[in-house]
C-alpha positions in Angstrom: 205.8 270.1 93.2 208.5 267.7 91.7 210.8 267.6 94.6 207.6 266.9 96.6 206.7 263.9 94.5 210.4 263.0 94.6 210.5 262.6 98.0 207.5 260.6 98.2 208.9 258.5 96.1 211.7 258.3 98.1 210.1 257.7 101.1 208.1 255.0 99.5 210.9 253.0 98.0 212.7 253.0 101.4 209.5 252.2 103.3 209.0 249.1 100.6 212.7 247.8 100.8 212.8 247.6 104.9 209.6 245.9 104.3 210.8 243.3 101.9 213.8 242.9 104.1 212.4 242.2 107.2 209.9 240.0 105.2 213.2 237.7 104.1 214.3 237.1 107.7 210.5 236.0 108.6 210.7 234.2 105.3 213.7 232.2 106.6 212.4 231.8 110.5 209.1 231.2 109.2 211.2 228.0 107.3 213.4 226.9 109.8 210.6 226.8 112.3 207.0 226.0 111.1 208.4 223.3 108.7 208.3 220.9 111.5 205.0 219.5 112.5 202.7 219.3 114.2 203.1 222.8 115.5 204.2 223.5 119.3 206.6 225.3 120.6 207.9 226.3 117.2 204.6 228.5 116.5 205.2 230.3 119.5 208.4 231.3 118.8 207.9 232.4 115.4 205.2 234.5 116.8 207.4 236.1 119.1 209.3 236.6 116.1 206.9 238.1 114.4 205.9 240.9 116.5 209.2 241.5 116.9 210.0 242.4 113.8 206.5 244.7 113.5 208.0 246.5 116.6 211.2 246.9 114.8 210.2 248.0 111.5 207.7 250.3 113.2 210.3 252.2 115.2 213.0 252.2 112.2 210.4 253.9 110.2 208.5 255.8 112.7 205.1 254.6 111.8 202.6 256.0 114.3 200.7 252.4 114.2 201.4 252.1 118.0 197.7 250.9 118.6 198.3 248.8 116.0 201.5 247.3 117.5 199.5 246.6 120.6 197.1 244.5 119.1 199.6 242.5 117.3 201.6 242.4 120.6 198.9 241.2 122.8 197.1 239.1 121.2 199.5 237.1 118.4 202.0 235.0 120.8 199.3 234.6 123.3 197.1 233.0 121.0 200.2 230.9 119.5 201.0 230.1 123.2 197.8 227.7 122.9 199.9 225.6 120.1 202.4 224.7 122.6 199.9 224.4 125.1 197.0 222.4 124.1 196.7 219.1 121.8 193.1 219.3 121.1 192.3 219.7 117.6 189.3 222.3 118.5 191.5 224.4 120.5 194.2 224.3 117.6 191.5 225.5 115.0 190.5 227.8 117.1 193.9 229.5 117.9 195.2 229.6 114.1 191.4 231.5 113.5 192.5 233.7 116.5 195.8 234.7 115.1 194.0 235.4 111.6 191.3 237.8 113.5 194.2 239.5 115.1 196.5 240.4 112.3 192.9 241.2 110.2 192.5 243.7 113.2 195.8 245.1 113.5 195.0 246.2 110.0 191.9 247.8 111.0 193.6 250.2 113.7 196.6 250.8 111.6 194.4 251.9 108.8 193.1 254.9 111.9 190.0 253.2 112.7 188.5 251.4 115.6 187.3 247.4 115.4 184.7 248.7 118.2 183.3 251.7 115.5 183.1 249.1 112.1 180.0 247.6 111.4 180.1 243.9 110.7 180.6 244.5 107.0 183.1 247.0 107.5 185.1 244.4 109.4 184.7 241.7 107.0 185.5 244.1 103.8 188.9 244.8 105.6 189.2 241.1 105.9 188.9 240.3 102.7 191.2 243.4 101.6 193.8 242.4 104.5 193.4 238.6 102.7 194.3 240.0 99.1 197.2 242.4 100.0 198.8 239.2 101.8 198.2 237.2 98.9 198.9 239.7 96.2 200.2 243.0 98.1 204.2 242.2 97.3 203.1 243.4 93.6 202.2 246.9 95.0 205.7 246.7 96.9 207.7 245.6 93.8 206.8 249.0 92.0 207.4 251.0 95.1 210.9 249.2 94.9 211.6 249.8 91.5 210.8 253.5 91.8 213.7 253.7 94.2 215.9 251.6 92.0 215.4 253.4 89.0 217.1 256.5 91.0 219.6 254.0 91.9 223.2 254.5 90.1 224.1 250.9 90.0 220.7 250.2 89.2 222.0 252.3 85.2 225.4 249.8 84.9 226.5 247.4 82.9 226.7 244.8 85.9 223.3 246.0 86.9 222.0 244.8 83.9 223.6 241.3 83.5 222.3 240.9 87.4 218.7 241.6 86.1 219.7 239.3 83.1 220.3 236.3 85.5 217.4 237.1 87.7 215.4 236.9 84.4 216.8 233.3 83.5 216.6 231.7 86.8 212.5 231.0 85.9 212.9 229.9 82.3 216.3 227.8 83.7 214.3 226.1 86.6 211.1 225.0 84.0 213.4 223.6 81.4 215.6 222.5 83.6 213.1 220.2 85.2 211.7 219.0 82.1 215.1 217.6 80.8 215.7 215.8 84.1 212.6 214.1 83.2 213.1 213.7 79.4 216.5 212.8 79.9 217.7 209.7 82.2 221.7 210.5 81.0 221.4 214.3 81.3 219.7 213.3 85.0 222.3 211.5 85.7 225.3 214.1 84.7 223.5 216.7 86.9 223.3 214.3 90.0 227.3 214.1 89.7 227.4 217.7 89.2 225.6 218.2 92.0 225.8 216.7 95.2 223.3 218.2 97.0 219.3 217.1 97.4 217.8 219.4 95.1 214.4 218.3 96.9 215.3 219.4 100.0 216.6 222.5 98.5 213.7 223.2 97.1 211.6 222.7 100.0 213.5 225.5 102.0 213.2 227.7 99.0 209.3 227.5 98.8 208.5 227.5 102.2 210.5 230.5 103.1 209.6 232.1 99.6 205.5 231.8 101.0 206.5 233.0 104.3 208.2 236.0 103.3 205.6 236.4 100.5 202.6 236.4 103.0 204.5 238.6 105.4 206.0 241.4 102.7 202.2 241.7 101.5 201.1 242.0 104.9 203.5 244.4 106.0 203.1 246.6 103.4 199.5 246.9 104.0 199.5 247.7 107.7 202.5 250.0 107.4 201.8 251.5 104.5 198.4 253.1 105.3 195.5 254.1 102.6 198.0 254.5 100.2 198.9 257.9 100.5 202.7 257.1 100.0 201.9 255.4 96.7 202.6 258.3 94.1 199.1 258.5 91.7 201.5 258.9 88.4 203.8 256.0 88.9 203.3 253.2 87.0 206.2 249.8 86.9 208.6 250.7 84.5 210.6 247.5 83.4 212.9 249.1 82.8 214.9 245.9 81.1 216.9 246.5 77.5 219.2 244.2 75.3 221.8 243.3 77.9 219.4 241.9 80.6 217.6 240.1 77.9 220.7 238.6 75.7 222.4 237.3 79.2 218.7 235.4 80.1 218.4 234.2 76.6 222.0 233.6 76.6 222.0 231.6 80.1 218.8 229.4 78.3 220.7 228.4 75.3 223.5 227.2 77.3 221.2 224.9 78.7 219.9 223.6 75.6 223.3 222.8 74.0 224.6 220.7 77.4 221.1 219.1 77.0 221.9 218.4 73.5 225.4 217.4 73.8 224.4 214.9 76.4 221.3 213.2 75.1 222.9 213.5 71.3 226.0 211.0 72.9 223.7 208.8 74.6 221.1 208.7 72.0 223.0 208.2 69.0 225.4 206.0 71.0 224.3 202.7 70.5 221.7 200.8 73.6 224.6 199.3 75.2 225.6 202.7 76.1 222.2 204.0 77.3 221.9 200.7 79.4 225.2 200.6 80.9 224.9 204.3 82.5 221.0 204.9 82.6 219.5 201.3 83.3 216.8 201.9 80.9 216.7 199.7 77.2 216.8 201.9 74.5 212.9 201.8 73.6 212.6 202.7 77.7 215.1 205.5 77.2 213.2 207.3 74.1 209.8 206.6 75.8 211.0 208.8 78.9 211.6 211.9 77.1 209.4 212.5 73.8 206.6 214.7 75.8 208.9 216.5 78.0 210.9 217.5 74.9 207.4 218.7 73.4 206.7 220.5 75.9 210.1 222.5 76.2 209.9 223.6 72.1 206.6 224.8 73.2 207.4 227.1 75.7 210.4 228.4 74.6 207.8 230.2 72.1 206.2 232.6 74.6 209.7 233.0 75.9 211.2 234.5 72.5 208.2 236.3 72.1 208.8 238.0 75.6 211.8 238.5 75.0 211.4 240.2 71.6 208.6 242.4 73.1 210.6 244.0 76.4 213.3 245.5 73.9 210.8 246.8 71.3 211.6 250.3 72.3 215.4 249.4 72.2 217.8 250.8 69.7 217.7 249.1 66.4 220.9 247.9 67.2 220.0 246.1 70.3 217.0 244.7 68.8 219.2 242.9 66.0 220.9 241.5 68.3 218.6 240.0 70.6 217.0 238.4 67.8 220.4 236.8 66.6 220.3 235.3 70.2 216.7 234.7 69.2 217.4 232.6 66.3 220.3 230.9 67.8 217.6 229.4 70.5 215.5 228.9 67.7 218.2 226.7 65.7 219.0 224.5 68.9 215.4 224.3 69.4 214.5 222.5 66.1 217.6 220.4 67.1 215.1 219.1 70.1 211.6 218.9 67.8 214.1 216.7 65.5 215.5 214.6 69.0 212.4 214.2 69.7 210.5 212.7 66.7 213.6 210.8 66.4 212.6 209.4 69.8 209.1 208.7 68.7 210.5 206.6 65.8 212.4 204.4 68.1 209.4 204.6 70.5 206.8 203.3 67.9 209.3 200.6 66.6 209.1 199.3 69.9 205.3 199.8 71.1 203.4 200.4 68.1 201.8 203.8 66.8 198.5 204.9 69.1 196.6 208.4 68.7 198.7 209.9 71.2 201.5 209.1 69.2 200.5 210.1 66.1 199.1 213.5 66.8 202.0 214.4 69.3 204.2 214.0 66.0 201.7 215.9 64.3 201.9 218.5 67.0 205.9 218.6 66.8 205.7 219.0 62.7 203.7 222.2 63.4 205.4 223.5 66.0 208.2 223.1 63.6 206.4 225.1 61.0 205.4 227.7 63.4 209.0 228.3 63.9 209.6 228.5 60.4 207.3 231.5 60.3 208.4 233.2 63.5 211.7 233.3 61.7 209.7 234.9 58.3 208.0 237.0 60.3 208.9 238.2 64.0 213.0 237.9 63.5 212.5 239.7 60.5 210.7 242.9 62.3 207.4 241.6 61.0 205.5 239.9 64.0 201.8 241.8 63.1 202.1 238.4 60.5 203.0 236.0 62.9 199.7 235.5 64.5 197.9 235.6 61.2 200.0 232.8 59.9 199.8 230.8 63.3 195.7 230.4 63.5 196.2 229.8 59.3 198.8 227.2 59.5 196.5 225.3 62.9 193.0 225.1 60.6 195.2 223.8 57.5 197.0 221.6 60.2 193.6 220.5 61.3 192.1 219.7 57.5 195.5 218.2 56.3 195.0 215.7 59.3 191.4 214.8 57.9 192.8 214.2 54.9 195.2 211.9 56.3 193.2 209.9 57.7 195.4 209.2 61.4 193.1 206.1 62.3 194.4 204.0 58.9 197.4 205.1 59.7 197.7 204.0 62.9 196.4 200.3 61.3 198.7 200.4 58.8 201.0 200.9 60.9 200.6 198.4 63.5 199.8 196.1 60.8 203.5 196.2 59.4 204.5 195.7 63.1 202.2 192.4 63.2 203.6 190.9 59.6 207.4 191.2 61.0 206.6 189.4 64.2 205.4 192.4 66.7 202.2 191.6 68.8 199.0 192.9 67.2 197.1 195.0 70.1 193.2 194.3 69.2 192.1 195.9 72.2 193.4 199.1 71.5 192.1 198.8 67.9 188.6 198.6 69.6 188.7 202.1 70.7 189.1 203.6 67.2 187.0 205.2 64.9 185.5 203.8 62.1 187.7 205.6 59.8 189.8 202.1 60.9 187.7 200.0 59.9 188.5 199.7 55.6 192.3 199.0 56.8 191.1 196.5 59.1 189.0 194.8 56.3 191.2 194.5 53.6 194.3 193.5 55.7 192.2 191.3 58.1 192.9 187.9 56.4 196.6 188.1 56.8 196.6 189.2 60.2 198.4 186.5 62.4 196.9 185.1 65.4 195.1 185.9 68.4 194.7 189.9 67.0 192.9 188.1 64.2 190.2 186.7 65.6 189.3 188.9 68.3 189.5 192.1 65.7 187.4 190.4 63.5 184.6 189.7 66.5 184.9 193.4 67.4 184.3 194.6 63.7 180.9 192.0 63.4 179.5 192.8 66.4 180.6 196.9 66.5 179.4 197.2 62.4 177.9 194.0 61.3 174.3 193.7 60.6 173.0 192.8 63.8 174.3 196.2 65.3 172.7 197.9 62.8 169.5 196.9 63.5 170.2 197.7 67.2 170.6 200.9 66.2 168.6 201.9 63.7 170.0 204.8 61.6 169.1 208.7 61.8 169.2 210.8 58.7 170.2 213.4 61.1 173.6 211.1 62.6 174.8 210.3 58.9 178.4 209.8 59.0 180.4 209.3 56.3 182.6 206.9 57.8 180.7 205.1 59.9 178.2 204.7 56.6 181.0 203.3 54.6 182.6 200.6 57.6 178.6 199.7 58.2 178.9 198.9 54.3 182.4 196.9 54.2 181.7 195.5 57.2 178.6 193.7 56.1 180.0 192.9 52.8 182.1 190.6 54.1 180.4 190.0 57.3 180.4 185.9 56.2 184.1 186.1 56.3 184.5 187.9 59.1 182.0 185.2 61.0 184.3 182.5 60.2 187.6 184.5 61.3 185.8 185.8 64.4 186.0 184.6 67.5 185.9 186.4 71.4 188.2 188.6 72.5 190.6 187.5 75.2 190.0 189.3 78.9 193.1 190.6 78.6 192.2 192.4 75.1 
């Protein structure tokens, strides 16, 4: 019964791997061919390339899908023929819905039944199915592949493993990557004299014929493949993935973070003139570009580690030590970035004032800083049932120490210092906070200099002054603390603020 099952298995692997390479050539024709529009010629061809390739695979693995094969046949590159035929849009619509029918139908007769037998919900249920296994199919292919691979003896080596290891990084690499390019105009600029090339039009080819050969493997599989009877009812994906494959992706990652550091460090620390003379941006410009993108990168590297950590759990204890060395390596270099980054937000804010966003995006870093702290206490340490735990804690005290503080005032006091050393007071941005402003406005209102003075003084008589309040009279069941207590300050000094008030500018 085993070698039975074996040779399924066999059978299904090989099946799934002629599929997914035929699926790359149509990936690349499908790029080199359909990327050009509007469609003509082009479509025919890759139609005729198409069907070719069913006819080939077909006969390599002696499917008996010949009916099938004729429908595909017939019907495909005739109906593409109309795109290099006809310019009407109707007749364009109506071809691409053709083609659609026809590969929806090839399905139907490979799957041993006849399009002339199938009720109308018949045919639209094998629709839909055809639709999904396009879309999503290549999953049910992948495990078909890796129960070939795992009977594969190169699959078991050492080099095997650090393959797996760089196919692992290549996701994490491409997302932090691109958020350094963007956070970083002097780490941009070292990668565009690295590399020559037009990483846009690079990556155009590489999606395009990644969807082509996507669609087409998930197709393939489906007609070719049958009901599913090659599909062993045991198997289920195996990773298969241990400490190697994981310490060369983490390894590859953390490479990346400490040329990103090294760079941006230089340039950072190095004075404006430098950042100028090799990015064009002033300083303020240069930390503005970068503070999100850097937040976001600490951010993600936290699902990362905890994937990571999670695909060797079964490892040796041995293996698992050392992944998490690698694991707090990443970890060090990545409260190197949160600090870069508030860093950043300090020269940012010296040069454009403190705002909401500002504030509780440094918030936001300080935790994330603290959650790292904890994945080292807990997860690193063979711990991670805490982790979670002390997460959700750490966000609700997070949440009730920023009460406390009060990020509003702050954000006055603030801006206020800004405005007594000669920075331009922003009263229309004051307008759109809370009144838990409002008692830092008041006190330090007499002092402010000129134009924020008047016009902040007009927006707090006419947002909390007495006349508002009798345009809204008050609801037991709306009390606010805060508002209650501006209402109060407000009108308290409301003659003083009359005299200091005057209208806002347009521009305010």
């Amino acid at each position: 019964m085993e070698t039975v099952r074996e040779t399924m298995r066999d059978r299904a692997s090989h099946v799934a791997l002629t599929v997914l390479g035929l699926a790359v050539v149509l990936g690349v024709a499908g790029n080199l061919l359909l990327r050009v529009e509007p469609w003509g010629l082009n479509a025919l061809v890759a139609a005729l390339a198409f069907a070719l390739g069913f006819h080939l695979l077909v006969r390599r693995l002696h499917l008996p899908v010949r009916g099938a094969g004729l429908w595909l046949w017939a019907t495909v590159p005739v109906l593409a023929a109309v795109l290099a035929w006809r310019a009407s849009p109707p007749l364009i619509v109506a071809a691409v819905l053709g083609v659609l029918i026809a590969l929806v139908a090839t399905a139907v007769v490979a799957h041993a039944r006849d399009p002339r037998d199938s009720d109308t919900w018949d045919l639209i249920a094998e629709a839909l199915a055809t639709g999904l296994h396009a879309a999503f199919g290549i999953a049910r292919l992948a495990i078909m592949m890796q129960a070939g691979a795992m009977r594969w003896a190169p699959w078991h080596t050492r080099t095997g493993a650090i393959v797996r290891g760089i196919v692992l990084a290549v996701p994490p690499l491409v997302v932090f990557g691109a958020l350094f390019v963007s956070a970083d105009a002097a780490f941009a600029h070292l990668l565009d004299n690295l590399i020559t090339i037009e990483l846009d039009q690079v990556a155009s080819h590489v999606i395009l014929t990644g969807v082509f050969a996507w669609l087409a493997a998930g197709w393939l599989y489906w007609v070719v493949a049958s009901d599913g009877g090659d599909l062993p009812r045991s198997h289920t994906l195996s990773l298969g993935l241990g400490a190697l494959e994981v310490g060369v992706a983490l390894g590859l990652v953390m490479a990346l973070f400490v040329v990103f550091i090294a760079v941006q460090s230089a340039y950072l620390f190095g004075g404006e003139a430098l950042v100028q003379a090799t990015t064009g941006l002033t300083y303020a410009e240069y930390a503005r570009r970068g503070f999100f993108e850097l937040v976001a990168a600490a951010f993600l590297v936290l699902p990362l580690l905890l994937v990571g950590l999670w695909l060797v759990r079964h490892q040796p204890a041995r293996d698992q030590r050392a992944v998490r060395m690698m694991a707090a390596g990443l970890e060090v270099l990545i409260l190197v970035i949160l600090a870069s980054a508030l860093y950043r937000m300090h020269l940012y804010q010296e040069a454009y004032g403190l705002t909401q966003l500002r504030f509780l995006t440094t918030a936001f870093i300080i935790w994330l800083a603290v959650i790292f702290v904890l994945f080292s206490a807990t997860v690193l340490r063979g711990a991670p049932r805490y982790f979670t735990a002390g997460a959700v804690t750490t966000a609700l005290a997070a949440a009730v120490l920023l009460a406390i503080v009060n990020p509003d005032a702050r954000i006055v006091e603030a801006n206020l210092q800004r405005a007594h050393l000669g920075a331009a007071f922003d009263a229309g941005y004051v307008r759109t906070l809370s009144a838990d402003a409002v008692p830092a406005l008041v006190a330090a209102l007499p002092t402010l200099p000129e134009p924020g003075r008047c016009a902040t003084a007009h927006w707090l008589v006419t947002r909390w002054g007495s006349e508002a309040r009798a345009r809204r009279p008050g609801d037991w069941r709306t009390w606010n603390y805060s508002r209650a207590n501006a209402q109060r300050l407000v009108q308290e000094h409301e003659p003083l603020l009359r005299t200091l008030a005057c209208p806002p500018e347009p521009d305010l």
